[in-house]
Structures are given as structure tokens and as C-alpha cells.
N, C-alpha and C positions, 0 to 999 in steps of 0.2 A: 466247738469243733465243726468242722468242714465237710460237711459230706460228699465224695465225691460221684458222680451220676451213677457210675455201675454199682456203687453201694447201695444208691438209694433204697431199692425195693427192698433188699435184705432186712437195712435198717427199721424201714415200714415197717414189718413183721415181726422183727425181735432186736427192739429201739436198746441202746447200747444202758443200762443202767444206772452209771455214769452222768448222763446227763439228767437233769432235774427237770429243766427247759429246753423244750423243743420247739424252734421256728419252723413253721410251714409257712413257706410264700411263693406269690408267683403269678406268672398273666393270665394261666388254667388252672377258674377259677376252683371246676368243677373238681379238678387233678388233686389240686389244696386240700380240697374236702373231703376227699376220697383218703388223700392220705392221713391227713388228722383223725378223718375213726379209725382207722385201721390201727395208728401207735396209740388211740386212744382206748380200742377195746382190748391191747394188752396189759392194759390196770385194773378197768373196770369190765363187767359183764353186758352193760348197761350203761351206755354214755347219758342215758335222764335217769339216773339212779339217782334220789332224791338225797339218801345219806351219804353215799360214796363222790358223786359227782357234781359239779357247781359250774355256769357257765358266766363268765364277767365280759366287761367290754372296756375297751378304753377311756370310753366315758365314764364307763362307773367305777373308775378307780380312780381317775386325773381326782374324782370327787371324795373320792373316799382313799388313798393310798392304803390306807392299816388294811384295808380287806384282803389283801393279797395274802398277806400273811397270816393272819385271823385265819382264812381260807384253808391255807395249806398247813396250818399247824390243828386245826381240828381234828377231833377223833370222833370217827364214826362208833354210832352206836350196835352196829352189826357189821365190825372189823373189815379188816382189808385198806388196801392203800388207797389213797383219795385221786381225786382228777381235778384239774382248775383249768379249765378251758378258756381262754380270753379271745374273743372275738373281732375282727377290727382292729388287729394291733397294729401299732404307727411308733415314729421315733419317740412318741412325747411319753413312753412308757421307756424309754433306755436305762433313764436314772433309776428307776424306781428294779426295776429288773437286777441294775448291775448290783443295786444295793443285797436282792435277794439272793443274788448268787453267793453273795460272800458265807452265806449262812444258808440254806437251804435246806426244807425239810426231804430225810430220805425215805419218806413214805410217801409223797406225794409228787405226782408230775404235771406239770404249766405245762400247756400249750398253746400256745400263739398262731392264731389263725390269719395272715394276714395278704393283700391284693401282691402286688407288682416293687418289690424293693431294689431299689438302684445300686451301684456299689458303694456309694457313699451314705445309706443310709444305718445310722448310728448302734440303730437295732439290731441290723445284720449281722452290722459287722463284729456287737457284741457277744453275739449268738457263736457265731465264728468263732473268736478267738477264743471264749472262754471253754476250760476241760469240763464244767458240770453242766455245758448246754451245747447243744447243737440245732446247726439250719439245715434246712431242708427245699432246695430250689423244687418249683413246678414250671416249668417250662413245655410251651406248646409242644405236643409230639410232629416227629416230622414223619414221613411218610412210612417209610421202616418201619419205626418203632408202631405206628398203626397196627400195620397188617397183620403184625402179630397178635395185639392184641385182638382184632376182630378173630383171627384165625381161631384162636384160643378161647374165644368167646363163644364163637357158633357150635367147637367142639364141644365144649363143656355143657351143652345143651342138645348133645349125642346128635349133630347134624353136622352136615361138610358144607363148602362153599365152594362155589368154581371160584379161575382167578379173578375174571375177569370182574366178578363183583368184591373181589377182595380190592382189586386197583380202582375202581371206581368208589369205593366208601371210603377210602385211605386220601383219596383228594379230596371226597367232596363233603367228608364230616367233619374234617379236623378241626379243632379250635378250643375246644373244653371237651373234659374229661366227661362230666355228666352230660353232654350231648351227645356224646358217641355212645355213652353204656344208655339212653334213653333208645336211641333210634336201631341198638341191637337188639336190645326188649323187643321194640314191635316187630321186629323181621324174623325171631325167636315166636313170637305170637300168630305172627302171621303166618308160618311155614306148619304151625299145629304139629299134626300126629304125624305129616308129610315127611316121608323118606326121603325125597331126591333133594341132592344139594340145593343149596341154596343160589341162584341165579341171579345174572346182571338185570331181569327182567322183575326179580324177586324183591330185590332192594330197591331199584329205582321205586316201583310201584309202593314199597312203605315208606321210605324217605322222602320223597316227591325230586323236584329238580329246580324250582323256581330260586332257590336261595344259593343251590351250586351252580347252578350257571350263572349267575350272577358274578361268582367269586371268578370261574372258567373265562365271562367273558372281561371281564377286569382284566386279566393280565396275557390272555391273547390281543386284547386293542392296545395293552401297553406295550406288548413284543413286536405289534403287528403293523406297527406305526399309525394307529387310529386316536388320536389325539380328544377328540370330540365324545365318542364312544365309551372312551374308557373314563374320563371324568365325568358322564354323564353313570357308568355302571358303577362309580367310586360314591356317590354323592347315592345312588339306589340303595349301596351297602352299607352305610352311614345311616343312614333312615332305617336300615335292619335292625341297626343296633349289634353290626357286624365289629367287632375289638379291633385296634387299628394294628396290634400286633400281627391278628389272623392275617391283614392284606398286607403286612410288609413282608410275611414270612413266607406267603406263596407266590409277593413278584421274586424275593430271593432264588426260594424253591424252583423258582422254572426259568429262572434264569443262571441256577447255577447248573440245572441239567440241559438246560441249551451249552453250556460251557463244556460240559462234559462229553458232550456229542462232537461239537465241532473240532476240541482237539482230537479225538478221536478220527475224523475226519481227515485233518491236514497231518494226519502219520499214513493217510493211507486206507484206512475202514470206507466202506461204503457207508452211506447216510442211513441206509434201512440197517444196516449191522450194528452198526453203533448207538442206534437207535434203542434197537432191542437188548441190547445189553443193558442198560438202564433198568433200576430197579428203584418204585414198581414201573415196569415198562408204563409207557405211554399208551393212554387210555385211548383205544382204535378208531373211536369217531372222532377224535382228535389228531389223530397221527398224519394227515396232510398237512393239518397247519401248522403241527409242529416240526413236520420234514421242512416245509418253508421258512422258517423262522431260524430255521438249525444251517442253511443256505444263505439266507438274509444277510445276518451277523459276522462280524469276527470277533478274534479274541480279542482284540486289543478294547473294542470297544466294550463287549458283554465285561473282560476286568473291569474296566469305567467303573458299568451301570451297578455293578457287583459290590464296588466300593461304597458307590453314594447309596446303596440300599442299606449298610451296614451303616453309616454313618450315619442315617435317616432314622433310625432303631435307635440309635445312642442317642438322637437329640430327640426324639417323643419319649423318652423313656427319662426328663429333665423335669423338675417340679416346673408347673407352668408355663411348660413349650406348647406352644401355638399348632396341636398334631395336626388338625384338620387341615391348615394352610400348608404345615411342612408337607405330610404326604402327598396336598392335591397339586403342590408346587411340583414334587418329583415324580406324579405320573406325568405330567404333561411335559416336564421336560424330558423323561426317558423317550416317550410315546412321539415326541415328535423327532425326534433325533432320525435323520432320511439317511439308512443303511440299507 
């Protein structure tokens, strides 16, 4: 079965019965992980329970097939239903799955922990169709869905947050799931016993700024017509070891809220109104160059840039596409384009 996004979280927490096999996949890695113990500690107490719990990988079944099921048909010696965790899962486990679905045990649940799967991959799309399993996308959060979770995060740790550090963590941590619940630890540790919200001064000073500006200035010299610049901060955030998804999603991301400004714009709005409607507004030491840029462009063009970003995403997202050359191809060509 298919889970669809607003289901997800529900499912997370009280995973449909139903399914035997659960796919977790997706480009956040962190998100993956986060969700797999979560459907995993509603079986088990204790995902390294030595009797209850067993962790496999790809490898060691291509080697061994019978273990899957050897696995799931065991009984624990101190009851309760089992866990089989497979780690690394890839198409080359499809056969061996489809086979165990036909037959599955209904006291144990497979979970398949696996990176970035395409729509044509085999696995998925078995996960998909069949009624005793289900997939589960992880998909990078976009801005939105952030804020909340930070919001929700610094409450639950009996503190507030002004916005303005809510919209600057929501740009400049996104990309995996355990890096944002990391970098809310320290600003949770760092605020102590301290009562007064938590501030733009408060977060910069635990998350630093050298790896967000980096991403900031990435796609200001790509909006900004700096051609030079922005392949030079492309090839910085490459050496980070920055995911090429994270940079395709925030030249999209700020070029579909350029989009949204400017039509805005030509009904009529002032640039600073339309600006601020935007949600999360536009981070203030930002907001000249983005009033600039929001000027710059037209629609006809930001459509263009809008398409080949999407298009850009479908072809790195192809076993064996050449990412580094596609994306560094489509900054310089967005980035030089004289609007």
C-alpha cells in the first residue's frame, strides 16, 4: 500500500497491521531513521532486543536468502512478536520480498530501511502495490513543515522562540531530519534554565553560519546573476558533503517564492506586501536582495527556470546521471541568464 504524506505520521505511530513490510525510503536520511524506530518500537520495546529483534542487510541475505525467513518465523524465547530490520535495502531484494509476501509471518514485521528510490524502482513499487506491505516516502521537509517542527520542538522543552529564529532555522538547517533534531539539542542546552525565548542571536550563536551561508549565498548569485560566485559556492557545498537534492530544493524553494511575489506584484501588491505575505517571510537581512530579485525577473522567465529545476531533480535522481555536471550545468546557465 501507498501511503499518502498526510497519513504518514499517523501511520509512523500506529503502522496499519496489515502490512507485514514496511518501506522506509527517501533523500532525509536522517527522517528514514527517525521513522523506522518509531514503526519499529511498536513491536518491539527495544529495537537491540537480542531475542525479539534481528538486524540484516542486503548483503547478508543476497548471501544467505533462507535467513529472512528462518528470521521471521522464529520464536522468541520470552514471547512477543519479532522485528527483522533490513538495512541498505536495494531492488536486488524485490524477488526475495515478493516471494515472502505471498506467505508472511503475522507475528513479525520486516523493515526495510532504504536511501533515495526512484519511481521505477522494483522494490517500491512492490511495497506499493502489495495489501500486506507498505512504503513510506522521506522526503526533505520544506520550509513549512520546519517551522513547525522546531516550534514544537523548543515547546516541548518548556521554552518559546521568537519568529525571527524560527525563519532563519527553517532555511538554514533543512536537509535531514537528524540534523535539525541535533542542532535543536544544542540550542535546548544552550538556553539551560533560561526563561526568555529563544532568539535569532540564540540560534545563530549554536548553529554557527558558515555552512548556511554558503547554501544563502548559492542561490542569491544564482537569482542574482553572479555566475562566477555561485559555482564557485556550488563546488564549496560539494566539498561539504552538502546532498545535491538539499541544493536543488532551495534554488526551487526561492525561486518558486520569487514566483509568488512577482505575480503578486503584477495584480497590483506592492513588493514590500507581497513580500511579507510569504510564509516563512523573508529572512530581514535578506530582504533587499530579495526585493531585487523579486524586480529583476518576470514570470515568464522564473516558469523557464522553475521547469528546468524540476527537470534537473528527475534527471539526478536516474541510476548513473552525471549529478555533479547536471546541477553545475544549471547554475551557470540559470545564473547567467541577463534579466
Amino acid at each position: 500500500m501507498k501511503i499518502p504524506w498526510k497519513q504518514i505520521e499517523n501511520f509512523t505511530k500506529n503502522p496499519d497491521p496489515k502490512a507485514r513490510v514496511i518501506l522506509v525510503y527517501g533523500a532525509d536520511n536522517g527522517l528514514m531513521k527517525e521513522r523506522a524506530k518509531s514503526i519499529a518500537l511498536s513491536i518491539v520495546n527495544d529495537i537491540n532486543d537480542p531475542f525479539n529483534a534481528v538486524t540484516l542487510s542486503t548483503d547478508i541475505l543476497q548471501e544467505d536468502p533462507a535467513r529472512l525467513n528462518d528470521e521471521a518465523c522464529a520464536i522468541s524465547m520470552m514471547g512477543g512478536d519479532r522485528l527483522i530490520r533490513i538495512k541498505n535495502a536495494t531492488d536486488k531484494l524485490t524477488q526475495l520480498l515478493k516471494t515472502y509476501l505471498e506467505n508472511p509471518n503475522k507475528s513479525s514485521l520486516v523493515i526495510l530501511e532504504a536511501g533515495e528510490l526512484g519511481t521505477r524502482s522494483s522494490l517500491r513499487k512492490l511495497c506499493e502495490a502489495a495489501k500486506n506491505a507498505a512504503a513510506l516516502p522521506c522526503y526533505i521537509e520544506d520550509e513549512r513543515n520546519l517551522s513547525i517542527l522546531i516550534r514544537k520542538s523548543i515547546q516541548s522543552a518548556n521554552l518559546n522562540i521568537e519568529q525571527d529564529a524560527i525563519n532563519w532555522l527553517a532555511i538554514n538547517i533543512s536537509g535531514d531530519r537528524q540534523k535539525v533534531r541535533s542542532e535543536l539539542e544544542k540550542i535546548i542546552t544552550y538556553k539551560g534554565i533560561e526563561t526568555s525565548p529563544v532568539s535569532l542571536n540564540d540560534v545563530q550563536a549554536c548553529c554557527g553560519e558558515t555552512g548556511v551561508q554558503s547554501l544563502d549565498n548559492l542561490i542569491y548569485s544564482v537569482a542574482g546573476n553572479q555566475p562566477a560566485k555561485a559555482l564557485k559556492t556550488y563546488n564549496q557545498l560539494l566539498g561539504d558533503g552538502v546532498n545535491f537534492i538539499v541544493i536543488v530544493r532551495a534554488l526551487q524553494n526561492h525561486f518558486r517564492r520569487l514566483h509568488i511575489t512577482k505575480a503578486r506584484m503584477e495584480q497590483g501588491t506592492s513588493t514590500d506586501i507581497a513580500m511579507k505575505s510569504l510564509m516563512p517571510p523573508v529572512f530581514f537581512k535578506q530582504q533587499n536582495e530579495f526585493r531585487y530579485q523579486a524586480k529583476r525577473w518576470n514570470i515568464k522567465s522564473l516558469n523557464k527556470i522553475m521547469s528546468r529545476l524540476m527537470e534537473l531533480e528527475a534527471q539526478c535522481k536516474q541510476t548513473g546521471a552525471p549529478v555533479e555536471t547536471l546541477c553545475s550545468q544549471a547554475i551557470l546557465g540559470i545564473s547567467s541568464i541577463k534579466r
